[in-house]
C-alpha positions as CSV (number, residue, x, y, z in Angstrom):
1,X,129.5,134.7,95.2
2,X,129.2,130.9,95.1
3,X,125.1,131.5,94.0
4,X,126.8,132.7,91.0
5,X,129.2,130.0,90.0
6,X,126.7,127.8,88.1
7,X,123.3,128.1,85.6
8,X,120.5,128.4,88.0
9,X,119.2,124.8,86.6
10,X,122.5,123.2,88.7
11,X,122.5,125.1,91.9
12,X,120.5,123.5,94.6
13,X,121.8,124.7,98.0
14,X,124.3,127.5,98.9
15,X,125.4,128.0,102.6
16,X,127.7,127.9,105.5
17,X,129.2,125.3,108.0
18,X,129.8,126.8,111.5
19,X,133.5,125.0,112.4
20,X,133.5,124.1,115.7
21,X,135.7,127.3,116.5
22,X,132.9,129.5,115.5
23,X,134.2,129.9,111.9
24,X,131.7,130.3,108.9
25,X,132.5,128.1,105.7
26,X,130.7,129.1,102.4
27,X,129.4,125.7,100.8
28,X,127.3,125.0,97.9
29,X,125.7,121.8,96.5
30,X,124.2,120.7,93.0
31,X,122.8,117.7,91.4
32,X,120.1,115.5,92.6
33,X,120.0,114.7,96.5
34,X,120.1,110.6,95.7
35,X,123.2,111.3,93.5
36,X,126.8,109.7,94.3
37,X,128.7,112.3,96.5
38,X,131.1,114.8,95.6
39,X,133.2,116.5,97.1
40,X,135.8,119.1,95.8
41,X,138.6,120.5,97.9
42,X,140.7,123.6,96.6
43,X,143.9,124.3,97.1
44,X,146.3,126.9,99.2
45,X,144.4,130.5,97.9
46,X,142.3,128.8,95.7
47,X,138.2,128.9,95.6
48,X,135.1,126.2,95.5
49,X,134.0,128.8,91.9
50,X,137.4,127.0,90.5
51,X,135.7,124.3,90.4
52,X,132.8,125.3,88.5
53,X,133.7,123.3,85.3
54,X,133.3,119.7,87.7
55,X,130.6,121.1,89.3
56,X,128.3,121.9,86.1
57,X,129.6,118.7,84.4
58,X,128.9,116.5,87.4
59,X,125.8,117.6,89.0
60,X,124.6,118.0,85.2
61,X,125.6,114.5,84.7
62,X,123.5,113.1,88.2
63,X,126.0,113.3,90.7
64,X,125.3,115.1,94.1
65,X,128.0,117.8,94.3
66,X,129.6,119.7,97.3
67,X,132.5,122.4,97.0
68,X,133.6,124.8,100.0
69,X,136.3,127.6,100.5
70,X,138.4,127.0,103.3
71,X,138.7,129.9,106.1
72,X,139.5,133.4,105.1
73,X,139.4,131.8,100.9
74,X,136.4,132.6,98.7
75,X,133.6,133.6,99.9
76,X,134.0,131.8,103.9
77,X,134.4,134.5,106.8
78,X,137.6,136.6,106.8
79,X,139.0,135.6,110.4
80,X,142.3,136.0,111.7
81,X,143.3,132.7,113.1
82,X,143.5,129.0,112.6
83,X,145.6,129.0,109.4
84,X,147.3,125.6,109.9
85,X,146.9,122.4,108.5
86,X,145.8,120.7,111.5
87,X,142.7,123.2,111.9
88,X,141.7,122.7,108.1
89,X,141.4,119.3,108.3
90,X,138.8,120.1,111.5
91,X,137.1,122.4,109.3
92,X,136.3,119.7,106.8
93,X,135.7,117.4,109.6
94,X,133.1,120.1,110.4
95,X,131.7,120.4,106.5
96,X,131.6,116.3,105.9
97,X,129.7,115.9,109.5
98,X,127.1,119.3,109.1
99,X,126.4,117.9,105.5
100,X,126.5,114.8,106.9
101,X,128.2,113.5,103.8
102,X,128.8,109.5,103.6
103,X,130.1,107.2,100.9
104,X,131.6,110.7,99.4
105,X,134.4,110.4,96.8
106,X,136.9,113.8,98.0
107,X,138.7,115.2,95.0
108,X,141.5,117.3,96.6
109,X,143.3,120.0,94.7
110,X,146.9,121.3,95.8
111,X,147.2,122.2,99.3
112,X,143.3,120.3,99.1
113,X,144.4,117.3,99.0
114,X,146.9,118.1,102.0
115,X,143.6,119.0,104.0
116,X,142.0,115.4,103.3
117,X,145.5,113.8,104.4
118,X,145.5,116.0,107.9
119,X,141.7,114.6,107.7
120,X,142.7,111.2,107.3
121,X,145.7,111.4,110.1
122,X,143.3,113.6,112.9
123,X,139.7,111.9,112.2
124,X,139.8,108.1,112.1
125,X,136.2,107.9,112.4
126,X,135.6,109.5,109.0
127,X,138.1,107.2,107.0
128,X,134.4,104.8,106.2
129,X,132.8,107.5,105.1
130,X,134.8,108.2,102.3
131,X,134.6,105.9,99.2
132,X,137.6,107.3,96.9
133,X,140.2,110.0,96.9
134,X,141.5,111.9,93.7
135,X,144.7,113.7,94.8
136,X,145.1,116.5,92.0
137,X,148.7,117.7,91.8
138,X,150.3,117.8,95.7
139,X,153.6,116.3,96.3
140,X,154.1,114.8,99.8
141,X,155.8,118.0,101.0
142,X,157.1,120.9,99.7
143,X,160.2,122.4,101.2
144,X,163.3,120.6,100.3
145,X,165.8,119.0,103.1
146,X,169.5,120.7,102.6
147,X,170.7,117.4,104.0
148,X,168.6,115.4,101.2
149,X,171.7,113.5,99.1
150,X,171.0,113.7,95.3
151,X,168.7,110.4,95.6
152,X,166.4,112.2,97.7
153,X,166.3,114.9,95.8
154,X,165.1,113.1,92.6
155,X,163.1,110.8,94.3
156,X,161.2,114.2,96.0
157,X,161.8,116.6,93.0
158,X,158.2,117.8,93.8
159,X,159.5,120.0,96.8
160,X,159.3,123.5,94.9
161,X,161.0,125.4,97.7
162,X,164.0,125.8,100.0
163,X,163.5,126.8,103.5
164,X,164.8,130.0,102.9
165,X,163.2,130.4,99.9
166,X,159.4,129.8,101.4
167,X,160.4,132.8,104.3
168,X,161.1,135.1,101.7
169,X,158.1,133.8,99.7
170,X,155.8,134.7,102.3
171,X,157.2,137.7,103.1
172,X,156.6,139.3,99.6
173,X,153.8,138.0,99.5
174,X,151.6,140.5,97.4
175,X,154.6,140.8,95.2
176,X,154.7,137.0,94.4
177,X,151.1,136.7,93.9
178,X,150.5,137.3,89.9
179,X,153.9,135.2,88.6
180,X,153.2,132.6,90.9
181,X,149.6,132.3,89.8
182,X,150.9,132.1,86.4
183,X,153.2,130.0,86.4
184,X,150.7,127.7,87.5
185,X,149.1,127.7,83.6
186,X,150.3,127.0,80.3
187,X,150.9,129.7,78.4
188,X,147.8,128.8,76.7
189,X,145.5,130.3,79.5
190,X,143.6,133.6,78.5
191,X,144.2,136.9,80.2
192,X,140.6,136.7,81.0
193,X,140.7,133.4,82.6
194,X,144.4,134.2,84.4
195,X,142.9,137.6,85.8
196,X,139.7,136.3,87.2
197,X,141.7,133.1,89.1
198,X,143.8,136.1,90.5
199,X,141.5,137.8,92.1
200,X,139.8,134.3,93.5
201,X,143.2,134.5,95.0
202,X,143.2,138.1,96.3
203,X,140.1,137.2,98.3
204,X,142.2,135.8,100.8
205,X,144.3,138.1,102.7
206,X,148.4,138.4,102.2
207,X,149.1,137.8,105.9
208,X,146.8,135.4,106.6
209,X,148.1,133.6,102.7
210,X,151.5,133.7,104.4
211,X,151.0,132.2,107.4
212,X,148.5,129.4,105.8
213,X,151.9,128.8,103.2
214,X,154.0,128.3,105.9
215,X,152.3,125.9,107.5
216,X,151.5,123.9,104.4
217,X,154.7,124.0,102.5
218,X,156.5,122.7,106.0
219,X,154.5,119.9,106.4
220,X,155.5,116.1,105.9
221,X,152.6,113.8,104.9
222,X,154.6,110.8,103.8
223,X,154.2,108.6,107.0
224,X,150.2,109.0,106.0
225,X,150.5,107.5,102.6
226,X,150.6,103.6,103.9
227,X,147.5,103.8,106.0
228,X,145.4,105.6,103.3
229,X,142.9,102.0,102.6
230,X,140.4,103.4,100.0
231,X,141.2,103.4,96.1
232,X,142.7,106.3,95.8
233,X,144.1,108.4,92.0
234,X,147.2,110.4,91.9
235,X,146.9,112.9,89.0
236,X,150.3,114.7,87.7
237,X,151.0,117.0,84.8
238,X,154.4,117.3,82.6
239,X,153.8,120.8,82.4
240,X,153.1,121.6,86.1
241,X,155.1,123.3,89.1
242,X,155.3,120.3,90.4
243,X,157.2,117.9,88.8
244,X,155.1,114.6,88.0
245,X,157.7,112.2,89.1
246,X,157.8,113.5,92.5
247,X,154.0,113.8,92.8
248,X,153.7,110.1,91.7
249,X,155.9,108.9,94.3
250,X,152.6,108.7,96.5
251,X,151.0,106.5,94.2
252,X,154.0,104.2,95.1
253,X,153.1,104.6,98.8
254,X,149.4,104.5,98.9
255,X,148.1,100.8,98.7
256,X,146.6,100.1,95.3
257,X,147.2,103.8,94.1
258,X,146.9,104.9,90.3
259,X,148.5,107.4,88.9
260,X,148.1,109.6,85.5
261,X,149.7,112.2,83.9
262,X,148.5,114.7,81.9
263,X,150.9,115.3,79.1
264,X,152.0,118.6,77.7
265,X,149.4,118.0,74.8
266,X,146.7,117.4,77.3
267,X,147.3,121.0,78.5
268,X,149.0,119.2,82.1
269,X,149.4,122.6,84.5
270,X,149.1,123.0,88.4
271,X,145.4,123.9,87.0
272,X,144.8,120.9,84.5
273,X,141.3,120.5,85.9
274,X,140.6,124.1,84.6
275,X,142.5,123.9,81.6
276,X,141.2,120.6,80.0
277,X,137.9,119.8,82.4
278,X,136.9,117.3,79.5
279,X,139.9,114.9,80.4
280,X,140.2,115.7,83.5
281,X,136.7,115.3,84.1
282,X,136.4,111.7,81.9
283,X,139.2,110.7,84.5
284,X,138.0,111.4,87.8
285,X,134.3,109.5,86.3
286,X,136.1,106.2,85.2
287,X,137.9,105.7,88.3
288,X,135.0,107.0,90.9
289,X,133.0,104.9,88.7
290,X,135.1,101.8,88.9
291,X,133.9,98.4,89.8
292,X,137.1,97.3,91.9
C-alpha cells in the first residue's frame, strides 16, 4: 500500500482521484503544503512506491510531493478499460485538476513521461500550470519503421522493438515479464530489490499490461517535441534499454532542452533513479531549482 512507502514523519496524505470515467487513482502526498510541487509519473507497469527514494529525499528536503499509479498499476482500481495513451493523459488531467496542482514541476519516468506528452498534446489549458518537465529515459517512440533507411535508424536507435516483435511481446506476456524487468538494471541490482520491483509489476494485470504496451510502444510523440515551451531535462543512461543517443534526440527537438547521461559508473539503467537516487536526485534539484 502507498501508506506504506515512506517513514510516517513524510507521509501527509494518501488517496484517490475519481477520473472522469469513474476510475479510482491511488495518490499520496508528502512534504509541507507551501512546498514547491512535485509530481512523479511512473512508467508502463511501474508504481508511485518506485519512487519512494524522490519522495523521502524531497518532501524531507521541503518540497510538496505528489506520486500516483496509473489505472489498473499499483495500488489504483483494477478496471478493464481505457488502457491507451490518450485516456492516461485524461487521467492525469484528472489528478493535476482534483489536487488542484499549479506551478508543478512533472518528473516523468518511461511510458510516464509519454503520459505528460499525451497531456501536453490533449490539455492546452494545463501547459501554465506546469513549471518544468524531467523526462527520465523515453525515446520518442518505440517501434521501429521497416522503411526507416540506416540514418533513421541511428538517428531513432531508441526504438527497442519491431512491429512484429511488440505482437509477440504482448502476447507472452507473463513469460517476458521477469527478463524484461531485468534487463532494465545493472547487474548490480539485488535480488531483493529486482524481486520486489517485479511484483510492483505483477500488480497490473497481463492482458490489461498488453494492451496498455501496445498502445504505448505504437505511439509517435515527435511532432509534440517543438511546442513543449517550459525548461524541460532529458535524462539518458549508457547502460539502459534505451540507447542514450536516441533518447537525447528530444533534447534536440524541445526548445531550450538539457540533456544528461548517466554513465556506466553512475549505475545509468532504465531504473537510474532507483539505482543511484543520490545523483539522480542532486540532478532533478539543480535544474527544478534553476534560476533561468
Amino acid at each position: 500500500m502507498l501508506a506504506s512507502v515512506l517513514p510516517l514523519a513524510h507521509a501527509s496524505t494518501v488517496g484517490t482521484v475519481t477520473t472522469s470515467d469513474g476510475v479510482q487513482l491511488a495518490y499520496m502526498q508528502a512534504g509541507p503544503a507551501a512546498g514547491q510541487k512535485f509530481l512523479f509519473v511512473p512508467g508502463w507497469r511501474q508504481t508511485a512506491a518506485e519512487w519512494r527514494k524522490q519522495i523521502e529525499y524531497f518532501s524531507g528536503a521541503g518540497y510538496h510531493v505528489t506520486a500516483y499509479d496509473h489505472r489498473g498499476h499499483g495500488d489504483s482500481e483494477k478496471v478493464n478499460f481505457g488502457y491507451r495513451m490518450p485516456r492516461l493523459g485524461a487521467d492525469l488531467n484528472d489528478v493535476i485538476n482534483t489536487l488542484a496542482l499549479t506551478n508543478v514541476s512533472i518528473i516523468g519516468h518511461s511510458m510516464g513521461s509519454s503520459v505528460v506528452w499525451a497531456l501536453w498534446d490533449q490539455y492546452p489549458e494545463q501547459h501554465s500550470r506546469i513549471h518544468r518537465f524531467v523526462i527520465a529515459d523515453q525515446p520518442p517512440l518505440l517501434v521501429q519503421d521497416p522503411t526507416w533507411t540506416q540514418a533513421d535508424r541511428d538517428t531513432w536507435s531508441a526504438a527497442i522493438f519491431t512491429p512484429v516483435e511488440t505482437y509477440i511481446f504482448s502476447a507472452n506476456m507473463s513469460n517476458e515479464l521477469v527478463p524484461f524487468v531485468s534487463s532494465m538494471f545493472t547487474k548490480d541490482i539485488s535480488a531483493e530489490d529486482l524481486d520486489w520491483v517485479v511484483a510492483q509489476n505483477r500488480k497490473m494485470s497481463d492482458e490489461n499490461a498488453a494492451k496498455l504496451l501496445i498502445s504505448h510502444a505504437f505511439t509517435d510523440w515527435r511532432d509534440i517535441f517543438p511546442r513543449i515551451d517550459v525548461p524541460t531535462l532529458v535524462l539518458s543512461g549508457e547502460a539502459s534499454i534505451a540507447n542514450a543517443t536516441g533518447v537525447n534526440w528530444a533534447a534536440t527537438q524541445i526548445p531550450g532542452a538539457r540533456a544528461y547521461t548517466f554513465t556506466k559508473e553512475e549505475r545509468g539503467s532504465h531504473f537510474a533513479f532507483w539505482e543511484n537516487p543520490e545523483r539522480f536526485n542532486e540532478i532533478v534539484r539543480d535544474f527544478v531549482t534553476a534560476s533561468d
